[in-house]
C-alpha positions in Angstrom: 77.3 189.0 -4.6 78.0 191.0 -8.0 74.1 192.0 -8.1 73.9 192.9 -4.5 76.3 195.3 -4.4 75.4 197.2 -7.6 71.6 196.9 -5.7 73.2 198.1 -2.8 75.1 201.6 -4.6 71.3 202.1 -6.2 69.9 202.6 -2.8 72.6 204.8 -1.7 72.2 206.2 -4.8 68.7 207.2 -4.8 68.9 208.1 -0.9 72.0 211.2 -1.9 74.6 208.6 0.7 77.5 207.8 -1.8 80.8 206.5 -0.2 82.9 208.2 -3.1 82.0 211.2 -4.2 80.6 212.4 -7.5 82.9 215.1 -8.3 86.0 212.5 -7.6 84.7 209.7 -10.1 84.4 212.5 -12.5 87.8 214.1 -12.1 89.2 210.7 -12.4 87.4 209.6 -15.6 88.4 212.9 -17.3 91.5 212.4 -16.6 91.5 209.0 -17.7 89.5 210.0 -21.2 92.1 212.6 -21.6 95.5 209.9 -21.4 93.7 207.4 -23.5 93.3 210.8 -26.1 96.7 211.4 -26.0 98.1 207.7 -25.9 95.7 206.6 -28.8 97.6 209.9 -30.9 100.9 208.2 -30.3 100.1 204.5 -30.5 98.1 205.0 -33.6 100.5 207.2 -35.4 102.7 204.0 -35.4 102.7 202.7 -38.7 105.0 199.9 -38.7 106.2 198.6 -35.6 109.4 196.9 -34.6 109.2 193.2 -35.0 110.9 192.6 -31.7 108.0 195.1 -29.3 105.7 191.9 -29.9 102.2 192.2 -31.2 100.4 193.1 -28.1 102.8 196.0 -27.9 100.1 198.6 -27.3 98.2 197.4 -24.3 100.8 198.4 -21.8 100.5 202.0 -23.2 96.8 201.7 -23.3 96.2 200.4 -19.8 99.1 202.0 -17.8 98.3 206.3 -19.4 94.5 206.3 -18.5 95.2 205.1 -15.1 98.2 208.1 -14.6 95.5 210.1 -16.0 93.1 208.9 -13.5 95.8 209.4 -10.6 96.1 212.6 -11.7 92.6 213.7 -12.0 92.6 211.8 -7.9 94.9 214.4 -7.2 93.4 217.4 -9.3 89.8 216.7 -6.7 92.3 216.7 -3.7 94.2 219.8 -4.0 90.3 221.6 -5.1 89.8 221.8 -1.1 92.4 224.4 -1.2 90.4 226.2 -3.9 87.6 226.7 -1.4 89.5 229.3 0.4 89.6 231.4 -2.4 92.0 234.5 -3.3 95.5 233.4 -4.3 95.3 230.1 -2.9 92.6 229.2 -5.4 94.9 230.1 -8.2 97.8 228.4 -6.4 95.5 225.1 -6.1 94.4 225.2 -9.7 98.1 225.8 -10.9 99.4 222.6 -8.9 96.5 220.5 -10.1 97.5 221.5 -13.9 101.2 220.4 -12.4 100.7 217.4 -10.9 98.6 216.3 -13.2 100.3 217.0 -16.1 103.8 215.2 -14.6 101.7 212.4 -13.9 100.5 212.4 -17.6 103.8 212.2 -18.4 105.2 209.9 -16.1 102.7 207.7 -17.4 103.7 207.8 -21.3 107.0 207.1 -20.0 105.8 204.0 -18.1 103.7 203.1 -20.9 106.1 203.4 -23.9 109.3 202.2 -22.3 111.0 199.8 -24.3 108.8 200.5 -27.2 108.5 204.4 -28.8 110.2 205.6 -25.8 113.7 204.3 -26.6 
C-alpha cells in the first residue's frame, strides 16, 4: 500500500497535479527547521538537568516546537493570498504572518518546556 502511494505522488508529480501545494510544504518545513533551530539553542544549552524532568526530558520540546513552527509556516502560506492584492494589504499580510507565526513559535516553547526550563 506504502509503495503505491509514493508511486502514485510520482505520477502526479511528473504530470504538474499535486493535491498540496509546493509553496505550502515549503513554508511548513521552514518553519519547522526554524523551531527545531531555536529549541536545539535552548535544549542544548542545558548542561545539567534536574533529576526529577526524567531522561527523555527533551523530546517533548523537540517534537512539539517544529510542529508550532510548521503550523505557523501553514498559516504564513494562508494569509500570502492576501499578499496578492498588493499595496498596503501586502504589507499588512506579511506583518500578520511574522505575528502569527511568531506567537505560534512561542506558544510552542511554552508547550514544549512546561514543567521542565519553563518553570
Amino acid at each position: 500500500m506504502f509503495v503505491y502511494c509514493i508511486f502514485n505522488l510520482n505520477i502526479m508529480i511528473q504530470n504538474n497535479y499535486l493535491l498540496v501545494p509546493v509553496t505550502l510544504v515549503k513554508r511548513a518545513v521552514l518553519g519547522a527547521i526554524i523551531g527545531l533551530a531555536i529549541i536545539l539553542f535552548f535544549v542544548l544549552s542545558a548542561d545539567r538537568p534536574h533529576p526529577e524532568w526524567g531522561q527523555l526530558w527533551m523530546i517533548r520540546p523537540l517534537l512539539v516546537v517544529p510542529l508550532a513552527g510548521a503550523g505557523g509556516g501553514f498559516i504564513s502560506y494562508l494569509t500570502d493570498t492576501l499578499g496578492e492584492q498588493g499595496g498596503w494589504k501586502k504589507a499588512g499580510a506579511i506583518a500578520l504572518s511574522v505575528i502569527v507565526f511568531v506567537i505560534a513559535l512561542w506558544l510552542g516553547i511554552v508547550l514544549g518546556l512546561a514543567g521542565t526550563m519553563w518553570n
